[in-house]
Each structure stands twice: as structure tokens, then as C-alpha cells.
N, C-alpha and C positions, 0 to 999 in steps of 0.2 A: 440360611434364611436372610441375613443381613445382605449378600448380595442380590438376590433375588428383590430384596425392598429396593434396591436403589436402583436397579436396574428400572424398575415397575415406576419409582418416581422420576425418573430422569426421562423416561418414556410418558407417561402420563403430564409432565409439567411443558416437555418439548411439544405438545400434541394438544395441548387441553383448547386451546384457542381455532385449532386448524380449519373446525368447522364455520367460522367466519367467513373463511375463503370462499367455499363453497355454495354456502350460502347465498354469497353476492350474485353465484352464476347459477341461479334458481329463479325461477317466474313465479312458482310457490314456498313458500316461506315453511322451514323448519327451524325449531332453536337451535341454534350452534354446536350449543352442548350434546346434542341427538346426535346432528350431521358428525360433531366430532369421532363418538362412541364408535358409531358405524363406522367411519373412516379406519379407529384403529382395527377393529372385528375384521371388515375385510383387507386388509392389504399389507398390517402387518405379517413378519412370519408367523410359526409357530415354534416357540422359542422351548418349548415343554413348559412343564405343571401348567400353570394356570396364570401364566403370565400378560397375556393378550386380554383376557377374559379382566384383569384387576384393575389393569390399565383404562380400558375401554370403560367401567364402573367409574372410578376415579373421574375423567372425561365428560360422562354424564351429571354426575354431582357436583364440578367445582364450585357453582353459585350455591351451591344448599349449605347454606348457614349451621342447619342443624345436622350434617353429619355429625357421628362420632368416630368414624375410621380416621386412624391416625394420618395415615400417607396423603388422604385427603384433607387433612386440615394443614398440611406443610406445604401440599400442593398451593390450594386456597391460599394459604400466607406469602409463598411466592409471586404469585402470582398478582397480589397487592404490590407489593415491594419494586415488582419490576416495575412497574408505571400504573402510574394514580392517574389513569386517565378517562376512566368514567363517572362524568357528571350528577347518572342518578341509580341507583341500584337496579340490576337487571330484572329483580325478583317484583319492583313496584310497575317494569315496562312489559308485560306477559300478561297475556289474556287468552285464553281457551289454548294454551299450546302454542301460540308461536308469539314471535318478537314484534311489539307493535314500536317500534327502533326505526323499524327496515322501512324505506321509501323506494320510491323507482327509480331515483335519479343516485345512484352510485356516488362516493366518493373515491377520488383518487385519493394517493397519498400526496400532502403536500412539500415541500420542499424545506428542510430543515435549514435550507440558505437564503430562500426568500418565501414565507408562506403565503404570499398571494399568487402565487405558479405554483402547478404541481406537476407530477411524473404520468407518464402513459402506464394502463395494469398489462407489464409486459416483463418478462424475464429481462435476467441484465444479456446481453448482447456486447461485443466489444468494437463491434460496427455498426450502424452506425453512435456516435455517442450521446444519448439521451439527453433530451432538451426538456425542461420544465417548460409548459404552455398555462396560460390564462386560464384553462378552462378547466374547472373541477369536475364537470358531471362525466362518470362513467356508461358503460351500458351492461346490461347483461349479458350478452353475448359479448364484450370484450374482457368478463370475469371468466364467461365460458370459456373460451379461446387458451387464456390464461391456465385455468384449473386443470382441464385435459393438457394441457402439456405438463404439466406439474404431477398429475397421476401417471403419464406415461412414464417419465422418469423414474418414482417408486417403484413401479412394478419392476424395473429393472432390479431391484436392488433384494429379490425373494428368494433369492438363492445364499444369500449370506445367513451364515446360522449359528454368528458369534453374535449376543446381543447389542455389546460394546462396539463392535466391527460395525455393528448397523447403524447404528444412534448416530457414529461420527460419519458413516456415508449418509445418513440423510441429513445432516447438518450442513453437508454440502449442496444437494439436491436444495434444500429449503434455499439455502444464500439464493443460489440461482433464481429461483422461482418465487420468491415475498418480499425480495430485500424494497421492492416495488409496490408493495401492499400494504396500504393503509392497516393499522392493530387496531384503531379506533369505531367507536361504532357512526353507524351512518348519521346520526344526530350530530357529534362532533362536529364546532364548525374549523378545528383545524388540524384536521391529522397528519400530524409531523412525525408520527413513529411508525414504523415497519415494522409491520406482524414479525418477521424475520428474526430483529432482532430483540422484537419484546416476547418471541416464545426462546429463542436462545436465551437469553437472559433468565426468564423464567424458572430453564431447566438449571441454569448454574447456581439461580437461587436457591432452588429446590434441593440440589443434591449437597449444597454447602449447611443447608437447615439440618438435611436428614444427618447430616456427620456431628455437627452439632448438639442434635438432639438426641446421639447415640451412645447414654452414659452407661457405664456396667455393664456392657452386652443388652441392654435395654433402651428402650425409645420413650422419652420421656416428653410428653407434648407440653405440658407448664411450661419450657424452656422454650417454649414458642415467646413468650410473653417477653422475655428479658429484654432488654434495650438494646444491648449490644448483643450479637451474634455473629456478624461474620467481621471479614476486615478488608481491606485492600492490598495487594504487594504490587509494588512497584519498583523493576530493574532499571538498570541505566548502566549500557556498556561504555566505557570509557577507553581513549584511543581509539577511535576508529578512523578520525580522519587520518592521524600521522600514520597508522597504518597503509590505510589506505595509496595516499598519495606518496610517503617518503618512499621513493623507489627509485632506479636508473631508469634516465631515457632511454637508454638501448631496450628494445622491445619493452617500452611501460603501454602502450596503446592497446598488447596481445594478451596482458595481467589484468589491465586495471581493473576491465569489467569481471571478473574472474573474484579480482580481491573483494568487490562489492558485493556480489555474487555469498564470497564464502563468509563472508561477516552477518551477509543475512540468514544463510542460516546455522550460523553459529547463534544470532540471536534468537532465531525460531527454533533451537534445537535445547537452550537451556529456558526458556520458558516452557516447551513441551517437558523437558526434565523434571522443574517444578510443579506442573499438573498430577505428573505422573509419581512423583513423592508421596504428595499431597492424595493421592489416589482422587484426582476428578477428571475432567471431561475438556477438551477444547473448547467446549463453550463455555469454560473457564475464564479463559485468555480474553478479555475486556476488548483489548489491542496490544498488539507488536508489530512494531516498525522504527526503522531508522533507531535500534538499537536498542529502545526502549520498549517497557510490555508492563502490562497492569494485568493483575491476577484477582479473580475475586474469590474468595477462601473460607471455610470454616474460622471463626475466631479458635476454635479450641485447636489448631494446629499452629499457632503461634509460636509455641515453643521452640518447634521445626527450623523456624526461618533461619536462624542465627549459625546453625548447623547448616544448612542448605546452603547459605553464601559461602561459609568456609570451603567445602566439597566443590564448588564452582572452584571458586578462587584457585583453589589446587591445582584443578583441569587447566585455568588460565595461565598461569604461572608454569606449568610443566609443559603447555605446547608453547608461550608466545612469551616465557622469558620476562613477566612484565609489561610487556606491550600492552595488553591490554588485562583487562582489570574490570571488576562489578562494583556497583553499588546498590544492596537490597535494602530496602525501607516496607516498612508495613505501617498500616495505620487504624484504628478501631472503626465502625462504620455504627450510627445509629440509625434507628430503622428513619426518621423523620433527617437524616442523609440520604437517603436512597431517596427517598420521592420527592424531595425538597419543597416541597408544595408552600413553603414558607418564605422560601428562595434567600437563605441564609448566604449570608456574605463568604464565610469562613469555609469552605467547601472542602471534603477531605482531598482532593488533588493540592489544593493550595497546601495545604498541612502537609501533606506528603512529601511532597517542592519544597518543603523548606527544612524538613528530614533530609534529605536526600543530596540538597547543598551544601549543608554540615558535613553527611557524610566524607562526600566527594571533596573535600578539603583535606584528607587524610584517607586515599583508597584503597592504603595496605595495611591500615587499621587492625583490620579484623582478620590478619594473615601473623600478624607478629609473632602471637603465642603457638602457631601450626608448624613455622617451619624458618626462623632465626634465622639458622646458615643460609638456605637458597636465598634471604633478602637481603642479610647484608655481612655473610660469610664470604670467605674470596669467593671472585667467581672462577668458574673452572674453565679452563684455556684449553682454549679451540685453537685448532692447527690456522684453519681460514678464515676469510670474512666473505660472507653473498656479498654478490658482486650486484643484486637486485635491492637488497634491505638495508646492507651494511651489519645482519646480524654475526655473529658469530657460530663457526659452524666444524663440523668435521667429515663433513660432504665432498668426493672427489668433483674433479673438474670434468666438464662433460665433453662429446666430442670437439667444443669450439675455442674450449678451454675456458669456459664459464662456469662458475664455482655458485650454488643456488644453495639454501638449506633447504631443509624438508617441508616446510611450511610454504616455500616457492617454489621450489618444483610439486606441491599438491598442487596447489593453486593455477602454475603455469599448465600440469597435466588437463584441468577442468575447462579452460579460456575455450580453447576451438570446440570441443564438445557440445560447451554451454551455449555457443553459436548458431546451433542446428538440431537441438536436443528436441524429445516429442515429451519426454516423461521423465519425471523424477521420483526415484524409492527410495522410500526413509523405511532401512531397514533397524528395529530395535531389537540391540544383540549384544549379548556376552560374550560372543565366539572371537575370538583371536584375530588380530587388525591383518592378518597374513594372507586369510581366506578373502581381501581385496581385490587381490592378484586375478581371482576368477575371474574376475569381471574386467580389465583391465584390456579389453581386447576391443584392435584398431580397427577390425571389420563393421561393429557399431558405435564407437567410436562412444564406448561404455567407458567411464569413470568413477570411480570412487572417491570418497570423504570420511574419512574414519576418526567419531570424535570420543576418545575410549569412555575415558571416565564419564561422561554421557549417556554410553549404552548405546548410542544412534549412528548409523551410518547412511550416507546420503551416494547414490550411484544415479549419473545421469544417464540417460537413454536415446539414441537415436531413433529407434522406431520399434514397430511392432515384434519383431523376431529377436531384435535386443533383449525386449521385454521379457520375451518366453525363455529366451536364454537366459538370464539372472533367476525369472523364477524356478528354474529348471535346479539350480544350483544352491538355494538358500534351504536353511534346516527347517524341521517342522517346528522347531523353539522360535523362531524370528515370529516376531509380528512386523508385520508390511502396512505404508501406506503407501498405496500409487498417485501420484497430482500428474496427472496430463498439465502441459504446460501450453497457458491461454488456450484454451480451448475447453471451451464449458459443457461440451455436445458427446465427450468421447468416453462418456461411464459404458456404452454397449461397447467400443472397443478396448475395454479394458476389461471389464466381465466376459466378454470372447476369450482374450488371451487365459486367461485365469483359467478357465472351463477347458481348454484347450492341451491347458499341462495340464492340471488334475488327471483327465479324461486319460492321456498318457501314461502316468503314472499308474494308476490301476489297470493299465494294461499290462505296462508291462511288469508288473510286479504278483510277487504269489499272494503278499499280505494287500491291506485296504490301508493304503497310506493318510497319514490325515488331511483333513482337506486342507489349502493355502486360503486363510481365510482373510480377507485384504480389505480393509479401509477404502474409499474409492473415493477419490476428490482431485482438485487444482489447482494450480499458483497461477496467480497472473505477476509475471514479471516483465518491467520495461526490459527489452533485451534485444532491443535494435543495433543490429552490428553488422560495418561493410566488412564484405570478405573480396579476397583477390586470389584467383585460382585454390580457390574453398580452405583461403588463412586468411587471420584476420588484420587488415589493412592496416600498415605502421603510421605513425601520426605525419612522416613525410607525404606517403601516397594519399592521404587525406586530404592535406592542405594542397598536391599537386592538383586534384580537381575543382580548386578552386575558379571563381572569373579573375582574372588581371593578375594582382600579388598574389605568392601563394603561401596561405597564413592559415592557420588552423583558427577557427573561432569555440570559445568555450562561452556557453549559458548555466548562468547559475540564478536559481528564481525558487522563490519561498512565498509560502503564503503569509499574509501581513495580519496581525493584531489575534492572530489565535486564540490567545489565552483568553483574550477578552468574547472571542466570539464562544469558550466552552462556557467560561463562567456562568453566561443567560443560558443556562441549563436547567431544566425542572427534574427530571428523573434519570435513574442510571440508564433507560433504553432509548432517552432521548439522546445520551451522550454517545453513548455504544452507536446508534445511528448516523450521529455526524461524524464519527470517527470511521465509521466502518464506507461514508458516500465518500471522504476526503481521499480516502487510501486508495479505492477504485479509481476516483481518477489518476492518482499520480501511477500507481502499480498496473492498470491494465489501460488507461484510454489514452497513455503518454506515447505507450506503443503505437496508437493507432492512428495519432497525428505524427509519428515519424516516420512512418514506413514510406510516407510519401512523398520525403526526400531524400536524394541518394544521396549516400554515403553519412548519414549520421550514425554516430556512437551514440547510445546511452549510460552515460557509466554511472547512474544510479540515478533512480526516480523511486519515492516511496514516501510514506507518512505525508508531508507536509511540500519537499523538499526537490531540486533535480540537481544533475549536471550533464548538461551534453556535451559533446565535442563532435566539430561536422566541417565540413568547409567553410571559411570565413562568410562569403555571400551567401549560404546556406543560412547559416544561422540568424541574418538580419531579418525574412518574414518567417522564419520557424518560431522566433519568440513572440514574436506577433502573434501568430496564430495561434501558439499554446495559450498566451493572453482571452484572446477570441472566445476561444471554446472552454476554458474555467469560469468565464463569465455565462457564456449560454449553459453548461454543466448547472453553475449555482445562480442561476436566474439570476443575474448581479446588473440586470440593465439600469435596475433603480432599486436606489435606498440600498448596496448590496453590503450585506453583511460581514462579504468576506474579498480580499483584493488580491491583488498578488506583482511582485515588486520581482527585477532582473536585474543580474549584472552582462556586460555583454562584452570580453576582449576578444582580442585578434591580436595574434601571437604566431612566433615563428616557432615551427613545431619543433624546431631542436633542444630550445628551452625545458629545464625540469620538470616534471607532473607537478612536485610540490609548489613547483613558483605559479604555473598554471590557477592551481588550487587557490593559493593563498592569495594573488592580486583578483582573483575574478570572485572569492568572499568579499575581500573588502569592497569593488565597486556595490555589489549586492549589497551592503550595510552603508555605503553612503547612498545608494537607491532611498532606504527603509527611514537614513535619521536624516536627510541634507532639505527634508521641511517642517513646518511648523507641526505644533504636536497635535493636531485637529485629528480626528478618531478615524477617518480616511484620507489622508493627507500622505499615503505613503503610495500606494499602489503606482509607481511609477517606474522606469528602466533610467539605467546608466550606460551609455555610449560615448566612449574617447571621454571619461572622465565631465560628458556632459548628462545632467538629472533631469530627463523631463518624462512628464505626462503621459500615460500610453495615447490618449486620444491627439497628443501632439505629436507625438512620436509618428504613430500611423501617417498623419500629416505631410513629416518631412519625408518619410520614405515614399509617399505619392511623388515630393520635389525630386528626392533622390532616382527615383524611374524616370522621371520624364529628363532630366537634365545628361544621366547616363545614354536613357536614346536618342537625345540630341547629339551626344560627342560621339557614338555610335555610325549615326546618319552622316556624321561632315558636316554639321548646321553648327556644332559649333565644334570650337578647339579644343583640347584639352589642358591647353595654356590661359584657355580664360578660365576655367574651372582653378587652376590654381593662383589666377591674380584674384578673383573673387577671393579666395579663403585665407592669401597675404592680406588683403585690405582691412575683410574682417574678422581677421586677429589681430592684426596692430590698433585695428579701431579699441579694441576690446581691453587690450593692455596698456594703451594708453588712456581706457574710458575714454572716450568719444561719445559726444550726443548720439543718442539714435537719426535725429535731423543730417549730422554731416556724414556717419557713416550713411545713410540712406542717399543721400545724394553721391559721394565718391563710388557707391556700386551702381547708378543708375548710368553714370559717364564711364564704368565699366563694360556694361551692359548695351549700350548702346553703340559702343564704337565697336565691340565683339559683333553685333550681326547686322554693323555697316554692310560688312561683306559679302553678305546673304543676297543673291540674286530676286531669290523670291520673296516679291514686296508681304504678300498674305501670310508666307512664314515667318519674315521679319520682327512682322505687326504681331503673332501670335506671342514668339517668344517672348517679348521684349511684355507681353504683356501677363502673360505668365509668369516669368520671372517676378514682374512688377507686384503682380497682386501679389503671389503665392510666398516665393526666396524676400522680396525685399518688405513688403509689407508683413503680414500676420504674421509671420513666424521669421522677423530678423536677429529678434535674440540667438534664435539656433539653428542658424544656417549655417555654420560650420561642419552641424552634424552631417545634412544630405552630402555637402562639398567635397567631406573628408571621405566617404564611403564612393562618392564618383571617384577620387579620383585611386582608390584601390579598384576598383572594381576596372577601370580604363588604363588601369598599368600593363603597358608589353614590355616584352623580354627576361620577364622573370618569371 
């Protein structure tokens, strides 16, 4: 009966709001709570008992104060909890049956980054990249538009007939289809929260109360009342960079994204670990990224945690030796934490942060008393060392006489794969790391991740017959999730495949096999990568497509003052929401401004965070552009909440990934600290060690185009390009007035296009330069100088 409850809440708490939606794309008005009921009645399955039928109940009642069903008053308190964001009680705005709320004129959702813009009522899309516009009012037929594509969706998913299998495919379906939907109601004048994530949130609430409130085999509703009830967890994987980047040059280009790659889901494989402890739901998982993940939990599973990081720790230390390493922290939550409506200073994220920095000051801590010898017993001697990591190893040499461990040659196996892959299965399994091997075939260019003590194993997928071929081969004990990768459209081809083997199966078999019941969702990963005769491009061939010198340029860009922009938080689905629009861009829209120049690498984009590596002149309007469009993303034309800061080298590709890494951090952090401490006073780039301004930056790369097409054309030399940039350096190093340096570049300038035939071209440049290089922008002329004259280098 207990799972039956919580199936019934976690279904009823995800759904209780849905009829909002629908609502909107109505010319006649029913209450929500009706539209809701019906919704679940027709379209969910039929799961047996009378599971549809409690749900649907529940649904209709959330506002009725006077229930006495219990599932319904946990829902109801969820539902509070997740966002305080109605103004006046639904039950004083109702007259004869419908919602006197509803107006004609729609709200969008507005923009959690600038709320005077909001979003179009449209699924997320990964092209083109949604722009916030002025204009709030919706229509009814663009809710329409919206809602049947959202039912069309569901219906796909009626043939699933696990309920837990459902819940987490329509968590997907919903991402897709409300993360765009205002939760608020149409009176509201600023709806900054997504239905999406405030019925996600809802249902994590829900099922964290029902655990809660499950004492003695019995469901005790007073425990609704207590103060504390659930809590936070909050990981933090540690090493990831030096993982990442300590590696040899010799093929580090063909790893890297691969290493990032398997770190992400190493970190998304021990967050799902801890759901799955914990017995709850992915809508559990707050966020994860970039290594980190906030869990939200029953308080009465506390006990767990301490045990749970040890068991991690174990995993860590038996596949990576140390390298990397966790730090769990949990923290208590009161219910006037969750909707903060008080807007307390002290926020449990801050409290957590400063748990968690304690921690991480001692990250073998909590391993001391598990396992003495493995930390500071001899270590035991390995024949080799990787010739990739420098670890130590007892791996023979392969045919080139390169000696890898087994954590680089997994890794190395996944690089080309992950280059071309359509879909990714996370298979959860006990069955023996050996049954791999099945899968391990070059025809679809299938790989495997096997993370034991985990339980989970990760195989990537070439395409559709890859697909059928792994599910051909897995036990009926595997639980399956399949993620199409970027691509938000492919739940019918992946319910094709599924139906396809089943359908097989009972053919050819005398018994009724069970069905593969599969989870159905998607990743969006930056996973932009050039290939050369279908391998993936060494950082030489990179840099050779470069213009002029041939240098590899690396971007490193973060988003600026974060912390401060969660803090103005009022409710956990406020937070959940700007966490869940930040990730989209860096995880799926990073993609979609790089595809549209060749040859970039992305070797990780995610949470907050990038780094790309592309061709030197590539990269000079790629960061631009990324710039561009996180401003149009987050309405940031004015007043913007949120900025974002780059480092920009150019590098000769032979040099180490870690030296790559570690000088293009640092420009990125004298980008962030080399101004005053004014609250947007960062959001600017670092180029040849010069800080300026994106809006000046744009500027000089206008000088940089036009003075490039001049030494291009023969209008000028490419010897006055390099007497300009001796003059203004030495001006600069020996401080020089701006008055004398301006005059020594004008009698530069002037005898360079003596020579000029053409008097009208003469007159332009000299007047160009004049305004543009020597007036407004003579502090940083160095900049465009230094980039002509890469860009006009022959022979190299």
C-alpha cells in the first residue's frame, strides 16, 4: 500500500497544477483543478487498482482546505512550500464554477534574468535560441498551439506500464513543454516561475513529506506541522580540473572531451545513486552540474548521508586512486526557508557553502576509519606508469607502444563514439562489468562505462539499429533509461525501437517475456567536435586551419557575480528555475552557436562555465558572439542581472592541455578582479593580457576587420601595422602622454598611405584610422594591431 501512496502522490503533486495550462488555451473558462482531474482520467495509463481514479480526486481537491484525506493534505502542503506565489486565495476568486483570475490577455512567463521581458508560450527548441521580448500579453491560440503539442507528446508515452518509468518520462515531456510557462496566475504582475519547475518541485516536495510522514508503517499527518521536515544535500566532486587537463599532449585533443564527458557523468551517476538510496525521484535532484548537485530529501533520512559519502568515497578511491574524491554536506530546511517570503539574509545554500568549505579542507576525512592501508599504507607497485595521466598502472603497451590505464583507455574508447553518438543508456545493473564486451562493437560504434559500485552503466549509441542491438542484449533485471542526445523530438523514435524488440521477442520466444520498460528522456550536451576522415582533429590540424600564424586559441568565460544573483531568491522554484534557464544555455544553446564555426572543440560547457578550443581567428568573434546571445538569452540589454567575463589565448598547439588550462583561468580571473568592485563592473574579456569592455572590445575588432582588409587589399603594409604597435608600446612603457603618443601615430599614419594612389582612399583611411585606432579607442589599440598582424602572418 505504501508504494501505491506514493506513486498516487508523486503523480497527483506533478499534475495537480497541469490544468493551468490548458486553461489558458480555452475561450471558456473551467477551474484548473476540473481541467486538471480530466487531464489525469484521460491520458494517464491504467496502472491497476484504482490508481488513476485517486490521483485524479486529489487533483480536483488541492484548494479545498477542508479535506480530510491525507495524500491530499501533503499534496496541499507541497504545494504551498514549492512557491508562495499566490496573492489572494483561489477559493475568495471563484464564482459559480469558474476562475474570475482569468483575463483575455494571457501572461507570458517572465524572465528570471530581466523581468521586464519575457519568453514566447513555446517548447524549448535548440534553434533558434529564445529571446525574451517587451511584450507580455499572450493569445489564446498561442497557449493552443503550445498545449496540443504537449498532449501530443503524452499520448506517446501510454504504452509504458511501470508507474515510476512514467513519472520520470513525463518529467521529460513536461521540461520540454512548460519550462516556458508561466506557474502564476494571470493577475500576477510578474511571473518569473515555470509551471515546470514549480510542479517538479511540487512532486519532490510531495514525496519527501510522504517519507517523512511515514512513521511505523503508518502516515501520520501532525508531522505535517513540524518546522523542519526535509533537508538539503549538497555534493561537490573534487579534482576535476587536474583530472581533467593533467594529461600528454600526444593525442590530449582525442581524450579531452571524452574526460569531460565521463566526469559528467560520473557526477550525474552518483547523484542518481543518491536518489535511488534515498528511494525518490529525479525530480529530486534540485541541480547537477559542473560536478556539483543539491538534493532535496526527507529529514528523516539524515542518518543515511554519512554512510552514503563513505560508499561513494570507496567507488572513488578504487577506480581513480585519489584523484578524485566527494564532499557531502546536508543541511536542515524550515518550511519559512523554502518560500523565503521574508527574504532572510542567511539562506540555507549559504550555510551549506560554508559546511562544505570546512569540509573540503580535509577530503579524506570521512575515509580514514573505512580503509587506513589504501590511504596511507604503502602503495602497491605497478610495473608501469600511463604514458596519458602519469598514473600507475599494470596495463600492457598497445600496438604503438603506448602504455594507458584502464580509466584512459575507457575514456580514450568513448572520445570518437561520443563524437557522433545519437543516444545514450544508462543501464542500472548488478550483472558483472564483463557483459560490456556485448556492446563494445565497431559497426555502431557502441561503448560502454561501467561504474560498479554504482550499479549504473552508461553505453553510447550510434543510431537507431545500435539501439535495438543493446536492447536485444540486456537482462529483464536492468532498468533502462534512454536520452536521445540534443534532440528533444525523438521520444516516437525511441518508443519505435522499444516496441520493435519486444515485439521480437514474443515472437520468437515460447514464454511472454517481460516487457523492457524504459524511461524515455535527453541530454543536451555542448559536444561540438571537428573530425578529419571521421577522427577527431589533433590540436596541430586545429590550429593548421587557422588565418596567417597557426595557433590554437582557447575561451574560457563564466558567468559573473552568481552568488549574488541566487541570493535575490524568494522560493526554492524560483531557484530551481534560474538554475534549470542558466544550464540550457551553457548545456544545449552553446552548441548551437558553435556549430557554426568550423572546426571548434567544445571541451566542456555546463552550469555556469565553458572552454572551447578552435582556431586562433575563430575564436576572436565566437566569444563575441557567445557574449551576444547570453545577453539576448537573459534580456541583459539593461539593468542586466547577470554578465559574463572571458579569457582569450592563443597558443601554440604543442604546449601541454594543463598549461592551456591553467594560463587561460588565470586571464578569465584577471578579466573578473582587474576592476573596481561596483556590482557589474566585471563582465568584460582579456586579450594579449589586455581588460576591456565587451562593448569596446566589439569596437576594436570592427578596427581589427577593417585595417586586416586594408593589408589584405595592398592599401596598406603590413610593416605599418607593425610600426603602429612598436610606437604604441614603447609609448605605453614609457607612459607617454596620450597627446604625444597620438601625434607620433598620426605621422605614422600619414606617410603609410602617402603612397596610396587613390586620393578618396587616402582620405578615408587616414580618416578612419584617425577617428576610430587613434582617437576613441587609443588606450587599446594594441589589441586590434596585435590580432592583424597574426591574422596577415605568411609562411607559417
Amino acid at each position: 500500500m505504501k508504494d501505491e501512496d506514493r506513486i498516487v502522490v508523486a503523480l497527483a503533486a506533478l499534475l495537480h497544477d497541469i490544468g493551468k495550462f490548458e486553461q489558458r488555451s480555452m475561450s471558456k473558462m473551467k477551474r484548473h483543478q476540473i481541467l486538471g482531474s480530466e487531464f489525469a482520467n484521460t491520458y494517464l495509463p491504467n496502472f491497476g487498482s484504482n490508481i488513476k481514479e485517486r490521483v485524479s480526486r486529489i487533483i480536483s481537491d488541492h484548494h479545498n482546505n477542508k479535506s480530510d484525506d491525507i495524500l491530499t493534505k501533503i499534496v496541499m502542503k507541497a504545494d504551498a512550500l514549492s512557491a508562495s506565489e499566490r496573492l489572494r486565495v483561489y477559493e475568495d476568486t471563484q464564482e459559480d464554477g469558474k476562475d474570475t483570475t482569468y483575463y483575455d490577455v494571457q501572461r507570458r512567463l517572465s524572465s528570471v534574468f530581466n523581468p521586464k521581458y519575457y519568453y514566447l508560450i513555446q517548447p524549448i527548441t535548440l534553434d533558434p535560441i529564445p529571446q525574451p521580448k517587451a511584450d507580455y500579453a499572450s493569445s489564446v491560440d498561442e497557449y493552443k498551439s503550445a498545449w496540443d503539442g504537449f498532449v501530443h507528446d503524452v499520448k506517446l508515452l501510454e504504452s509504458i506500464t511501470m508507474p515510476y518509468t512514467y513519472i520520470e518520462s513525463l518529467l521529460y515531456i513536461m521540461k520540454k513543454h512548460l519550462l516556458f510557462i508561466p506557474s502564476a496566475p494571470a493577475y500576477e504582475s510578474v511571473p518569473t516561475i515555470s509551471l515546470y519547475e514549480h510542479l517538479r518541485l511540487t512532486m519532490a516536495i510531495a514525496l519527501s513529506l510522504y517519507d517523512y510522514c511515514f512513521i511505523d508503517n503508518n502516515l501520520d499527518v501532525n508531522r505535517l506541522e513540524h518546522k523542519k521536515k526535509l533537508m538539503l544535500i549538497y555534493g561537490d566532486i573534487g579534482g576535476i580540473q587536474r583530472f581533467i587537463y593533467t594529461i600528454a599532449p600526444k593525442g590530449a585533443a582525442k581524450a579531452l572531451r571524452a574526460r569531460s564527458f565521463f566526469l559528467n557523468m560520473v557526477s550525474d551517476a552518483i547523484a542518481k545513486y543518491i536518489v535511488n538510496r534515498l528511494q525518490l525521484s529525479s525530480a529530486n535532484i534540485i541541480f547537477s552540474a559542473g560536478g556539483n548537485f543539491e538534493i532535496l530529501a526527507p529529514l528523516t533520512q539524515c542518518w543515511q548521508i554519512e554512510e552514503i559519502e563513505k560508499d561513494i568515497m570507496k567507488f572513488l578511491l578504487s577506480r581513480f586512486d585519489g584523484r578524485l574524491y566527494i564532499t557531502i554536506a546536508h543541511t536542515e530546511l524550515e518550511d519559512n526557508e523554502l518560500d523565503r517570503t521574508d527574504r532572510v539574509e542567511f539562506t540555507p545554500a549559504k550555510r551549506i557553502g560554508e559546511i562544505i568549505e570546512e569540509k573540503k579542507r580535509k577530503p579524506f576525512f570521512t575515509n580514514i576509519s573505512i580503509d587506513y592501508e589504501k590511504l596511507f599504507g604503502p602503495l602497491e607497485r605497478r610495473s608501469k606508469v600511463c604514458h596519458v595521466c602519469d598514473s600507475e598502472t599494470d596495463e600492457d603497451e598497445d600496438e604503438e607502444g603506448v602504455v594507458k590505464c584502464t580509466i584512459c583507455k575507457a575514456i580514450e574508447g568513448i572520445a570518437k563514439p561520443l563524437a557522433s553518438a545519437s543516444y545514450i543508456v544508462e543501464i542500472s545493473t548488478s550483472t558483472n562489468r564483463n557483459r560490456l564486451y556485448e556492446w563494445d562493437d565497431e559497426r555502431f560504434y557502441s561503448r560502454g562505462l561501467y561504474l560498479d559500485r554504482l550499479g549504473l552503466c552508461y553505453v553510447l549509441i550510434k543510431d537507431d539499429n545500435a539501439l535495438k542491438a543493446v536492447l536485444r542484449s540486456i537482462s529483464e533485471d536492468d532498468r533502462l533509461t534512454i536520452y536521445s542526445i540534443n534532440r528533444l523530438d525523438a521520444i516516437d523514435k525511441m518508443i519505435n525501437a522499444v516496441r520493435e524488440v519486444n515485439t521480437n521477442q514474443d515472437h520468437n520466444s515460447n514464454t511472454n517475456p517481460k516487457p523492457i520498460d524504459c524511461v524515455l528522456g535527453y541530454k543536451l550536451i555542448a559536444n561540438v567536435t571537428p573530425l578529419k576522415n571521421n577522427d577527431i582533429k589533433t590540436f596541430d590540424e586545429i590550429a593548421y586551419e587557422s588565418r596567417g600564424d597557426k595557433l590554437v586559441g582557447v575561451i574560457r568565460m563564466d558567468v559573473d557575480n552568481l552568488g549574488r544573483f541566487f541570493i535575490n531568491t524568494t522560493t526554492l522554484s524560483e531557484y530551481s528555475t534560474k538554475s534549470t534557464l542558466l544550464s540550457l544555455f551553457f548545456d544545449g544553446y552553446i552548441s548551437t552557436i558553435c556549430k557554426k564555426y568550423p572546426d571548434v572543440y567544445t571541451i566542456y560547457s555546463g552550469g555556469d562555465d565553458l572552454f572551447i578550443i578552435a582556431p586562433w581567428d575563430k575564436t576572436v568573434d565566437l566569444a563575441k558572439e557567445i557574449r551576444e546571445k547570453f545577453t539576448y538569452y537573459t534580456a541583459g540589454y539593461d539593468n542586466p542581472a547577470l554578465t559574463i567575463s572571458a579569457g582569450l589565448l592563443f597558443t601554440d598547439p604543442r604546449l601541454p592541455i594543463h598549461v592551456f588550462a591553467e594560463v587561460s583561468r588565470q586571464m578569465l580571473e584577471k578579466a573578473k578582479h582587474n576592476a573596481d568592485k561596483h556590482y557589474n563592473e566585471k563582465n568584460k574579456i582579456n586579450v594579449f593580457g589586455y581588460v576591456v569592455k565587451w562593448d569596446i572590445y566589439n569596437d576594436l575588432l570592427d578596427i581589427y576587420s577593417k585595417l586586416k582588409e586594408l593589408v589584405e587589399e595592398g592599401k596598406l603594409s603590413r610593416s605599418f601595422i607593425t610600426n603602429m604597435l612598436h610606437v604604441w608600446m614603447t609609448s605605453k612603457t614609457n607612459d607617454e602622454s596620450l597627446g604625444v603618443l597620438r601625434y607620433r601615430l598620426k605621422y605614422i599614419v600619414g606617410k603609410a598611405v602617402a603612397s596610396t594612389n587613390n586620393e578618396d582612399s587616402k582620405q578615408s583611411i587616414i580618416e578612419y584610422i584617425d577617428k576610430k585606432g587613434i582617437g576613441s579607442f587609443i588606450n587599446y589599440l594594441g589589441l586590434p594591431l596585435k590580432l592583424v598582424e597574426l591574422a596577415t602572418r605568411s609562411g607559417v
